[in-house]
C-alpha positions in Angstrom: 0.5 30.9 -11.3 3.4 30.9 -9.0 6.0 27.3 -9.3 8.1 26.7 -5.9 10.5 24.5 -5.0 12.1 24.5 -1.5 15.3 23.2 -0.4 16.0 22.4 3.0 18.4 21.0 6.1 17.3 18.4 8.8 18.9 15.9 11.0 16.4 13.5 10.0 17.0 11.5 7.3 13.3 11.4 5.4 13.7 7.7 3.9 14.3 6.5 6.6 12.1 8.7 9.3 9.1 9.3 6.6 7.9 13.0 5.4 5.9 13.5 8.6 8.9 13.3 11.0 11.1 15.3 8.4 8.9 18.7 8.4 8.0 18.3 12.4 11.6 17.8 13.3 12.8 21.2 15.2 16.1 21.0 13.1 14.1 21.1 9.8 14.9 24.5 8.1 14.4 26.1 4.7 17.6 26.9 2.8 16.5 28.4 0.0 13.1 28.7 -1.4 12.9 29.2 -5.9 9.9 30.2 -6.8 8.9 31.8 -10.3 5.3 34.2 -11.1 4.1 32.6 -14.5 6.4 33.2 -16.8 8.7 35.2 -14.9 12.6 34.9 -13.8 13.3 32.6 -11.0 13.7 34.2 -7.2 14.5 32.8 -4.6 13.7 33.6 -0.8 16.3 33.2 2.1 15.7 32.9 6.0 15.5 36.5 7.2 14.4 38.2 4.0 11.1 39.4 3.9 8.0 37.3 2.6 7.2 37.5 -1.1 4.4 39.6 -1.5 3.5 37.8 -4.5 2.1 34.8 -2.6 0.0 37.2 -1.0 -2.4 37.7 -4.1 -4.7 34.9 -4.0 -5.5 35.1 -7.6 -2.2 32.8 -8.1 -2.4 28.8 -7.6 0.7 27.3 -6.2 2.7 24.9 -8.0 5.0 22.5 -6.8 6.3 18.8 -8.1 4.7 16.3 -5.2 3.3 18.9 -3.5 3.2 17.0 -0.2 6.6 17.7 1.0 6.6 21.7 0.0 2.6 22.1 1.8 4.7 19.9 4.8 7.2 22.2 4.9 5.8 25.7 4.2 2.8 24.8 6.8 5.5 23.5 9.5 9.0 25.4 9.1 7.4 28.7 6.9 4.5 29.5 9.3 6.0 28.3 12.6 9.6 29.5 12.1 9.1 32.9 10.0 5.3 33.6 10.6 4.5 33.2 6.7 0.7 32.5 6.7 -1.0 29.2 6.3 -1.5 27.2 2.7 -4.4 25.2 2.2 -4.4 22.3 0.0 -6.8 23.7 -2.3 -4.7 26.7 -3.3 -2.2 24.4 -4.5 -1.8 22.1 -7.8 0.3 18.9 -7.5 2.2 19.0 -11.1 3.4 15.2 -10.3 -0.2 14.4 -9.8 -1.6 16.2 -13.1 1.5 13.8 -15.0 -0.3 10.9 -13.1 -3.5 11.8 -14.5 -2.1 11.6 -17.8 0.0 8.3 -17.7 3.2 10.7 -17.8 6.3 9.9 -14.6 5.5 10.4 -12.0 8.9 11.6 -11.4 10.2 15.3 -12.2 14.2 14.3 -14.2 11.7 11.1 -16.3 8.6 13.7 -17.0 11.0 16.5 -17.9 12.9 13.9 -20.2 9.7 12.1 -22.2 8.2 15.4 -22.6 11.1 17.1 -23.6 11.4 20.4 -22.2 13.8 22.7 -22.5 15.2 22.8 -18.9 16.2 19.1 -17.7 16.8 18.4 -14.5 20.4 18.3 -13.2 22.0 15.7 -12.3 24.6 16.5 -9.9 21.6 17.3 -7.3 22.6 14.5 -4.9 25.9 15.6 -4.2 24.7 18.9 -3.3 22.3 17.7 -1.0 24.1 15.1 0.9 26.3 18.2 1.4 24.2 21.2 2.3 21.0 19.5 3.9 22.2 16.8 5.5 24.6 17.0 8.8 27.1 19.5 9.0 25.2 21.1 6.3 28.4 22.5 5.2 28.5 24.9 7.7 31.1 25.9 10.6 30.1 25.4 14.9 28.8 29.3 14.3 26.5 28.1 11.4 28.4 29.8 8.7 28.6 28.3 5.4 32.3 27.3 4.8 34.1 29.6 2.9 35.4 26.5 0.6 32.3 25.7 -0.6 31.2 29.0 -1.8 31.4 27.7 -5.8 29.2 24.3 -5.0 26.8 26.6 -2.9 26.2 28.6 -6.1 25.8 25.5 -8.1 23.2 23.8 -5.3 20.9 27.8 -6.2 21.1 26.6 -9.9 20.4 23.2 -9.4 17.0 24.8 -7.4 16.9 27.2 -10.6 16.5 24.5 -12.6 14.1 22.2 -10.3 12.0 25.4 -10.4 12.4 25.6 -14.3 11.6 22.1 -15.2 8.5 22.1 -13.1 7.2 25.1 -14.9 8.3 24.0 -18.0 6.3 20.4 -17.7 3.5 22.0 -16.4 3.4 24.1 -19.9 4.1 20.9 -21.7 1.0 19.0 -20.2 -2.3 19.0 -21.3 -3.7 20.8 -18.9 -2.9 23.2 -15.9 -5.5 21.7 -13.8 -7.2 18.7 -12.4 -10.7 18.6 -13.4 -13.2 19.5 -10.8 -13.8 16.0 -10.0 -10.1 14.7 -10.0 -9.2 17.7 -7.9 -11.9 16.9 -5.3 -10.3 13.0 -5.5 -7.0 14.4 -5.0 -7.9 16.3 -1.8 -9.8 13.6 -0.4 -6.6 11.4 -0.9 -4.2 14.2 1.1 -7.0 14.4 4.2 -6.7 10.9 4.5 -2.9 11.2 4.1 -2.1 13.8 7.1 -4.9 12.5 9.3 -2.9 9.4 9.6 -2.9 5.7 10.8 -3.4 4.4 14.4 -0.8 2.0 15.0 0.6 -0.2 18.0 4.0 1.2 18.6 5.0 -0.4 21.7 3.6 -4.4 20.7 5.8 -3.7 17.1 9.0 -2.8 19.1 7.9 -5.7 21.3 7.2 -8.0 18.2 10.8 -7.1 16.2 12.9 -7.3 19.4 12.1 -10.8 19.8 11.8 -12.0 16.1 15.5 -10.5 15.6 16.8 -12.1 19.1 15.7 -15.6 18.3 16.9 -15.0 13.8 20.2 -14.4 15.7 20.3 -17.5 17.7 19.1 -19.3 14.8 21.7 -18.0 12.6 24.4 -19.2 14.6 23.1 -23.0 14.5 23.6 -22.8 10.8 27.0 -24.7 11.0 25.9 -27.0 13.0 22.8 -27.7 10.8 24.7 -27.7 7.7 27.7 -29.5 8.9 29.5 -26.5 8.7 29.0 -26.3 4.8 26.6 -23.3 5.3 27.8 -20.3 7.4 26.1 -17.2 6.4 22.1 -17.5 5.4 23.1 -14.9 2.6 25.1 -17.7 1.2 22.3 -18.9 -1.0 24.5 -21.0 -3.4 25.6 -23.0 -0.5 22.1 -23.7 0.8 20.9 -25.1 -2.4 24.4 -27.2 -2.9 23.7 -28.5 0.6 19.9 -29.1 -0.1 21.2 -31.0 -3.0 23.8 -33.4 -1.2 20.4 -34.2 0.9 18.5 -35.5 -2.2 16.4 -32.2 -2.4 16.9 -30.3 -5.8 16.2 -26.7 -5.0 16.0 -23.8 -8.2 15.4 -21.2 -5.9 15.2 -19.5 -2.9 13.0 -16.7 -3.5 10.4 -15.8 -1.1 7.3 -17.4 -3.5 9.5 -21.1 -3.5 10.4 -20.6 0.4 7.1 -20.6 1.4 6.2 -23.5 -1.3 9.6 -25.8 0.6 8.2 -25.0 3.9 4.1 -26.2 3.1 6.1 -29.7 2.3 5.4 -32.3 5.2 8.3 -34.3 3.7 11.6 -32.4 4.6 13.9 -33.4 7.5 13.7 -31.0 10.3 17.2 -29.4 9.8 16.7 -29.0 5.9 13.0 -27.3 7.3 14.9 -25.0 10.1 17.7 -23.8 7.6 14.6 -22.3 5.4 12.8 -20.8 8.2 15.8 -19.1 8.9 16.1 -18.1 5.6 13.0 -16.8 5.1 12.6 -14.8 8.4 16.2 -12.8 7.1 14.1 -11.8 4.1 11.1 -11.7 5.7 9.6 -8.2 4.3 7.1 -8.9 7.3 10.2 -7.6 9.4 10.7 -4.5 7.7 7.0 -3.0 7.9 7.8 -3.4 11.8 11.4 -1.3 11.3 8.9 0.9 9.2 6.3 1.6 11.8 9.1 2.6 14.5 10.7 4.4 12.1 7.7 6.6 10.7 5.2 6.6 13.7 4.9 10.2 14.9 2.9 9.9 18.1 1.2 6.5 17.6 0.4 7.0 13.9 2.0 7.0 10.6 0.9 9.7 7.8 1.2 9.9 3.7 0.5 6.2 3.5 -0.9 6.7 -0.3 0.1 8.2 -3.8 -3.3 9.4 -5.7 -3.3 8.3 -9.4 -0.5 5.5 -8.5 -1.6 3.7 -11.5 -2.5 4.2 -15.2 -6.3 3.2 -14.0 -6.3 6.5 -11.4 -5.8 3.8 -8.2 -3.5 4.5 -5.6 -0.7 3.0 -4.5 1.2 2.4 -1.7 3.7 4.4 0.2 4.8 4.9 4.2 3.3 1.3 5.7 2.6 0.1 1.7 -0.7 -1.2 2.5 -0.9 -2.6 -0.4 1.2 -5.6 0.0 0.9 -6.4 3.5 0.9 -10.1 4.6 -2.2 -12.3 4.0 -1.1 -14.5 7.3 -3.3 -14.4 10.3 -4.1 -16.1 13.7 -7.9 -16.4 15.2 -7.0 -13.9 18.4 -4.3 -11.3 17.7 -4.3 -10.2 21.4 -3.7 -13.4 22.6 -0.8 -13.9 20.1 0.5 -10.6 21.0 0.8 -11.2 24.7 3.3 -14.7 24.0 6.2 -12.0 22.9 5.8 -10.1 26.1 5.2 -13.1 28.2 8.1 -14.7 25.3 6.1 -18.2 25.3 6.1 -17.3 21.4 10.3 -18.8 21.8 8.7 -22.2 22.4 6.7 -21.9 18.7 8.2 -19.9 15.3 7.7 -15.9 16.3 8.8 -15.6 12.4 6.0 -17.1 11.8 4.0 -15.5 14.3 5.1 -11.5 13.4 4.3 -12.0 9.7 0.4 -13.0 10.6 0.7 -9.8 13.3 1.3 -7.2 10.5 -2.6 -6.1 10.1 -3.5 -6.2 13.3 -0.3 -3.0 14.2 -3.1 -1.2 12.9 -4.8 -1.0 16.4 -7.7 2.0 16.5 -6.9 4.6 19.2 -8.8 4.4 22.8 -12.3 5.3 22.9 -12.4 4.4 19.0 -12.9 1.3 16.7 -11.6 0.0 12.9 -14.1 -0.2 10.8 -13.9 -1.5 7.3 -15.9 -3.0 4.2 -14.8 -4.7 1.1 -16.6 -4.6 -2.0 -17.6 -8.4 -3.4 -16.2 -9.3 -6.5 -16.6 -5.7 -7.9 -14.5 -6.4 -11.3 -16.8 -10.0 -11.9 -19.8 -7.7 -11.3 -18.4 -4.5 -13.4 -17.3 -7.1 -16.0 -20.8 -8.6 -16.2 -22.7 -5.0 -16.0 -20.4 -3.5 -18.7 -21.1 -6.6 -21.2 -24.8 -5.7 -21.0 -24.7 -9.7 -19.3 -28.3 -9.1 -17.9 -28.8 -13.2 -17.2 -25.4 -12.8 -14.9 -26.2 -9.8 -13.3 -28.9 -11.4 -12.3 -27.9 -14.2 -11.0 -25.7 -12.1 -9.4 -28.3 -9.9 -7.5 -29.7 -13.2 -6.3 -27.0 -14.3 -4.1 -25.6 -16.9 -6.3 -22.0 -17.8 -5.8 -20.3 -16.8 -9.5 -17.9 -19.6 -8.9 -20.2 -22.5 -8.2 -22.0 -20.5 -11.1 -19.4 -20.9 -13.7 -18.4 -24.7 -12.2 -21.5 -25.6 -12.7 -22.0 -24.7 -16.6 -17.9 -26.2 -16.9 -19.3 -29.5 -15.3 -23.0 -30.2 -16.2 -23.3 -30.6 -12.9 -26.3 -29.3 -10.9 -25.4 -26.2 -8.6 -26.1 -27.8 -5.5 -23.5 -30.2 -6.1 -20.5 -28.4 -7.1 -17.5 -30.1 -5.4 -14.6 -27.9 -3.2 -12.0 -29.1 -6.3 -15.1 -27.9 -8.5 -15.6 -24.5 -7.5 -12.0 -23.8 -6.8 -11.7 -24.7 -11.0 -14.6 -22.1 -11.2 -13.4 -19.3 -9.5 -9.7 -19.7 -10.7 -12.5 -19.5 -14.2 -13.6 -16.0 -12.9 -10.7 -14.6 -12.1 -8.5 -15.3 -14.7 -10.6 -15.6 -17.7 -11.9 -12.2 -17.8 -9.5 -10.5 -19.7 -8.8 -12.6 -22.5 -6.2 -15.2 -21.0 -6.3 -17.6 -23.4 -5.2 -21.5 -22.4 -1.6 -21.0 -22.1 -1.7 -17.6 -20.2 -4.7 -19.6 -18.1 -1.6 -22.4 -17.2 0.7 -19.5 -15.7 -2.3 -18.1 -14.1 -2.8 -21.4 -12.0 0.6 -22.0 -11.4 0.7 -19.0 -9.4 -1.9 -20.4 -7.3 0.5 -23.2 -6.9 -1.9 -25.8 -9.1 -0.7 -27.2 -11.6 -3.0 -27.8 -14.8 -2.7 -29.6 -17.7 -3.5 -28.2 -21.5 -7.0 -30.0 -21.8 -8.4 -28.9 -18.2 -6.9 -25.0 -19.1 -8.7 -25.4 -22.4 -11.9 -26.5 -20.6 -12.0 -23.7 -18.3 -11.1 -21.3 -20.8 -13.8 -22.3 -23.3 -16.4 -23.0 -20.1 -15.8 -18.9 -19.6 -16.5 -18.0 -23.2 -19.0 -19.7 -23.6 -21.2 -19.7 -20.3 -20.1 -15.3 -20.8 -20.5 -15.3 -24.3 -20.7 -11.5 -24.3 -17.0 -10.7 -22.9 -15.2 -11.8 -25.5 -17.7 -9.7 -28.2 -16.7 -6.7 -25.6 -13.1 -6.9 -25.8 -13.1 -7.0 -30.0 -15.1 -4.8 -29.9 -13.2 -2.1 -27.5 -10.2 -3.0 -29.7 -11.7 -2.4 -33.0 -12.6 1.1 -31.4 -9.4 1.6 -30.0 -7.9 0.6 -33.4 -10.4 2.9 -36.0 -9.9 5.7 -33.9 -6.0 5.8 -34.5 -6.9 5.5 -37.8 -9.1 8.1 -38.1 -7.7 10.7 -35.9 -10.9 12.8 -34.3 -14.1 11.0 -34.9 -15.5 9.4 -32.1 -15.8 5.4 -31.6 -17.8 4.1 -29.2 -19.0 0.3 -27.6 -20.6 -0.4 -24.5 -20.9 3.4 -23.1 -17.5 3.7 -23.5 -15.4 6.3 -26.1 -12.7 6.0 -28.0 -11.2 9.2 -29.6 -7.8 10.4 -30.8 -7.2 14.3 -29.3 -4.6 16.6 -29.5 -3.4 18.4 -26.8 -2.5 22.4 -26.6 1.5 21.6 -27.3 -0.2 19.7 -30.1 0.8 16.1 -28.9 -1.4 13.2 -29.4 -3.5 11.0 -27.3 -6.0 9.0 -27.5 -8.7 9.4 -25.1 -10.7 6.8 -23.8 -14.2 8.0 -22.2 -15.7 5.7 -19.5 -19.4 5.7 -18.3 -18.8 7.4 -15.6 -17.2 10.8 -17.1 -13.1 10.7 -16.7 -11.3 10.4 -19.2 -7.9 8.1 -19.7 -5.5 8.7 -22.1 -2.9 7.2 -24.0 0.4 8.7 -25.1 1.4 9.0 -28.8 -1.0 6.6 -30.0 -0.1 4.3 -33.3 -1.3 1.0 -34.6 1.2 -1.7 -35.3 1.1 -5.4 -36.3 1.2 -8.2 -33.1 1.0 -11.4 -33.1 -2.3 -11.9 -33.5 -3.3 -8.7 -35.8 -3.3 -4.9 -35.3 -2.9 -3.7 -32.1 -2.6 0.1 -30.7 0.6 0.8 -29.0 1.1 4.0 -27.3 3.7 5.1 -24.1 3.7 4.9 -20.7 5.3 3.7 -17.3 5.8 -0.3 -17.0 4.2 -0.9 -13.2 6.6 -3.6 -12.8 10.1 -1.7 -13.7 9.1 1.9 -13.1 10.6 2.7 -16.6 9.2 4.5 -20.0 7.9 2.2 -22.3 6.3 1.5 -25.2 2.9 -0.9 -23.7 0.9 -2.7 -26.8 -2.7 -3.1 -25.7 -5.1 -6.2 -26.3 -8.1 -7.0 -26.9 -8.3 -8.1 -23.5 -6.3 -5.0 -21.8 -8.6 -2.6 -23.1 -11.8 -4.1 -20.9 -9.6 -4.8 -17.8 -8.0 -0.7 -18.0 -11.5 -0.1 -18.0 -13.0 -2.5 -15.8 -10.6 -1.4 -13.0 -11.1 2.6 -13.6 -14.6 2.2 -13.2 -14.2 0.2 -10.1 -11.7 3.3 -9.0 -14.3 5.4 -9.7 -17.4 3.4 -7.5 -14.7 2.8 -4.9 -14.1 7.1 -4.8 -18.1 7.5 -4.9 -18.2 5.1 -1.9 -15.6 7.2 -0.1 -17.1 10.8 -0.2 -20.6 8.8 0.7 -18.5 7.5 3.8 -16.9 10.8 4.5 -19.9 12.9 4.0 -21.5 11.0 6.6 -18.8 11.4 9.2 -17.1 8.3 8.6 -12.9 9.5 8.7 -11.1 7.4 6.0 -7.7 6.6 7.4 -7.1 4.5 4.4 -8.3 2.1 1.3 -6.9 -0.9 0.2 -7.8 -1.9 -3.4 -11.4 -2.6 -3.3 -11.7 -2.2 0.7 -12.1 1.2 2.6 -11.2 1.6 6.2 -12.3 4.3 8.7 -11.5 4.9 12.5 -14.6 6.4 14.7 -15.7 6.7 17.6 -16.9 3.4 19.1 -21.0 4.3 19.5 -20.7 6.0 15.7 -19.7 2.3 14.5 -22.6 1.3 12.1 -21.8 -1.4 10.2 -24.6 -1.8 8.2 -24.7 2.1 7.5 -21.0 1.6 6.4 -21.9 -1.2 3.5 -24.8 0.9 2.6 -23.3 3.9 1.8 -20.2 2.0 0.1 -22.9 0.1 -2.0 -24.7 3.0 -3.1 -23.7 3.8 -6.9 -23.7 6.7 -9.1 -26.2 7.4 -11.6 -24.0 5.8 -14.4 -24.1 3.1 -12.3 -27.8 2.6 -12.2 -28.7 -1.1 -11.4 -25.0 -2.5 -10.8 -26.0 -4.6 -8.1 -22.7 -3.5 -6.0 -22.6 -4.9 -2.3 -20.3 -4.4 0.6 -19.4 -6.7 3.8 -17.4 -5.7 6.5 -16.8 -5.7 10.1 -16.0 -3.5 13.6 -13.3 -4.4 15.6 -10.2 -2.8 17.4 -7.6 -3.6 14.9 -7.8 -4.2 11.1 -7.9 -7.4 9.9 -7.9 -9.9 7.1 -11.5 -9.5 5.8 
């Protein structure tokens, strides 16, 4: 094996411009490259020497820490600049992805930390950077480094000594040195669809954030007027709400959530409703995915849009456009709400408004070409159901019956037929919150975030109409804790319920996990697993990274937990079936989102029905899930 990390200079700043821009840039250059043969001393390569022949034995695997920005740069400053030949993907192992796969950092200093290796990563690094890769580079008008820095240049080749170091040294510390074949074939799939890119309207999104920002800067101005000069600055939140407040209208907060629940009010006096538009647009993140787009577009598309194994359940998330989160606003013609901010009729209306329903559609498919895109319907509900051995739901499921109505229906006593709007919106907030062990007074947040408002005896209702109409969830998530709990208890034997596997392992270093074997073959594991008392019994704790703070953590599973972890790994796993089905069949992923997949083709290869099919077909674990797809064709992407 041969671990690399490269260090390099560029005029482009890569937060801002995106990876893509960064290693195509002509002033991109390798400073330094470490690199260390297995268990070797650390080299390093310099412009001008010659080529390690050790890279030239294709015996070794590569090895780098986010392997996208090292295969960026040895593919567009090695080869182009100094004639190294070409790396391919596959002779390369992403060490950040195989932490990923384990629940590990996904960052090289935290990894190197939790796992405690001998050889942390320094912390100084920034510093150096900011002063030998980024303009002057530390170097006089004849390129030579300054003769003042000669002591922080040595220090910037041990802080690469050491970034070389601690990626070896976690690689040793990990499991394993490899992907499995699966995971690695997942892992590839996830880069093609990463460097072939994103279509995207770069001349309507300049068009679209010139005009937002010109009429938020007129607006901005009429804040003392508005306000009676008590408000100056939109930043001055404090003021707003005091303001608010001498107007008879108590306001906690001006977060983006409550913003948008002021300005759904048909009460408020037009001033009190301009002052939080304005507001709003300023924060509007809407805004920033068009900076984004200007910022990262490369010729008319926008690359690395998605991290493989983003989650603890093996589902991506979101970088470059962050797909994941993009506005649910929309309009009924895009095109025709495009053309008011060139013809500017959109100053007579709210183009604040107007951009953050334009968003999706900035995804516009190249000429001669077409979006097209399917979502899976209510995959988890249908996973949930199938994975309870629920044959009477699955069923009813297969049949075309609406799950909501379904549940409504049993919660009511009322005949399907005549489940109400108010009815089936009870039933589906039912479905989609009940399914992983919410109990009535989780159920009350749950609706609150839907912006209704609930009462104990209609949460309990719903709660106990789920349970009861489902009986065989709630048996599945005991159960899957009992299993989860014995086998920390009785380190290496087996436990299994509902085709699923629950074993304590311990890895090569000797470090325990507990492994959890779905249906469909992967494996997820646990960190340092242990049982300890909760608040409602025994629960199994074990380490890994908080989603919502990014930080190390101890996480205490539930009853509940356990079925949704594996509920949404098994739908990762049918959504990644769906995808080589797609591929295989010349359909080009340019990206997924959750439970939808999207693909740009050629505008007579656009078979929509072919599309659901092969995104509905399921593996042989899968037999008789009855998965379905719905989608559509059009020339931008779209709210399905």
């Amino acid at each position: 094996m041969i671990t690399i990390d490269f260090e390099t200079r560029s005029e482009v700043d890569i937060i801002v411009a995106g990876g893509h821009n960064y290693h195509v840039h002509p002033s991109t250059d390798i400073l330094v490259m470490g690199y260390k043969v297995d268990d070797g001393p650390v080299q390093f390569w310099y412009p001008g020497n010659p080529f390690p022949s050790c890279f030239l034995d294709k015996q070794h695997t590569i090895y780098a820490f986010n392997f996208a920005f090292e295969l960026g740069i040895w593919n567009n400053v090695g080869v182009k600049k100094y004639g190294w030949p070409e790396l391919r993907a596959d002779d390369m192992q992403d060490v950040q992805a195989l932490c990923a796969r384990y629940g590990l950092p996904q960052n090289l200093r935290e990894a190197a930390k939790v796992l405690n290796v001998p050889t942390q990563k320094d912390e100084f690094g920034k510093r150096l950077i900011k002063l030998f890769c980024t303009p002057p580079f530390g170097r006089d008008s004849k390129g030579n480094l300054l003769p003042q820095l000669q002591d922080q240049w040595r220090l910037f080749l041990q802080y690469n000594k050491h970034d070389v170091e601690a990626t070896y040294q976690v690689l040793k510390a990990l499991p394993a040195d490899r992907l499995s074949e699966v995971e690695n074939k997942i892992w590839l799939l996830n880069h093609e669809i990463n460097v072939r890119g994103i279509p995207v309207a770069v001349d309507e999104a300049r068009q679209i954030l010139r005009v937002t920002n010109a009429f938020l800067d007129e607006h901005n101005q009429r804040l003392p007027m508005l306000t009676d000069g008590k408000v100056s600055k939109i930043t001055q939140v404090k003021r707003i709400k005091d303001w608010m407040s001498s107007r008879g209208y108590e306001c906690e907060s001006l977060s983006a959530d409550e913003l948008q629940k002021w300005l759904q009010r048909d009460d408020l006096p037009d001033d009190i409703t301009e002052v939080l538009e304005i507001r709003a647009g300023m924060g509007l993140s809407s805004l920033g995915k068009y900076k984004r787009i200007l910022n990262e577009e490369h010729n008319g598309r926008m690359y690395y849009n998605s991290r493989y194994y983003g989650a603890h359940t093996g589902r991506i998330t979101g970088m470059g456009l962050q797909l994941l989160n993009l506005p649910r606003a929309s309009v009924p013609d895009p095109d025709l709400e495009i053309q008011k901010y060139f013809d500017l009729s959109v100053l007579y209306e709210n183009p604040v408004l107007s951009a953050r329903a334009l968003v999706r559609p900035m995804v516009k498919a190249s000429p001669g070409k077409v979006i097209i895109a399917a979502d899976y319907s209510s995959i988890e509900y249908i996973l949930l159901m199938y994975m309870c051995e629920d044959d009477a739901a699955v069923k009813r499921f297969a049949s075309g019956i609406d799950q909501y109505k379904d549940l409504a229906s049993h919660m009511y006593g009322v005949p399907y037929e005549k489940i109400t709007k108010e009815q089936r919106q009870m039933g589906k907030m039912g479905i989609l919150g009940c399914g992983y062990g919410l109990g009535a007074e989780g159920f009350i947040g749950y609706a609150d975030k839907w912006g209704v408002k609930l009462d104990r005896k209609t949460a309990n209702e719903t709660v106990s109409g789920f349970r009861s109409l489902y009986n065989n969830t709630p048996k599945f998530w005991y159960a899957a804790n009992e299993c989860a709990i014995n086998a920390v208890e009785f380190p290496g034997r087996t436990f299994s319920t509902n085709r699923t596997e629950f074993k304590v392992v311990h890895d090569r270093n000797k470090r325990k996990w507990l492994a959890m074997r779905l249906p469909s073959g992967r494996t997820m594991y646990y960190f340092n697993p242990d049982v300890e008392d909760g608040k409602f019994g025994p629960n199994v704790t074990s380490w890994s990274v908080n989603q919502t703070t990014k930080t190390w953590c101890k996480k205490y599973m539930s009853p509940g937990k356990w079925v949704e972890n594996i509920i949404q790994a098994l739908g990762r796993d049918l959504l990644y079936h769906g995808k080589f089905a797609l591929e295989s069949a010349g359909f080009p992923i340019i990206f997924s989102v959750y439970d939808e997949v999207v693909a740009e083709v050629d505008e007579d290869k656009a078979d929509i029905e072919k599309f659901e099919s092969l995104m509905s077909s399921v593996p042989p674990w899968a037999k008789g899930l009855p998965l379905r797809a719905e989608g559509y064709v059009s020339n931008r992407y779209k709210k399905g």
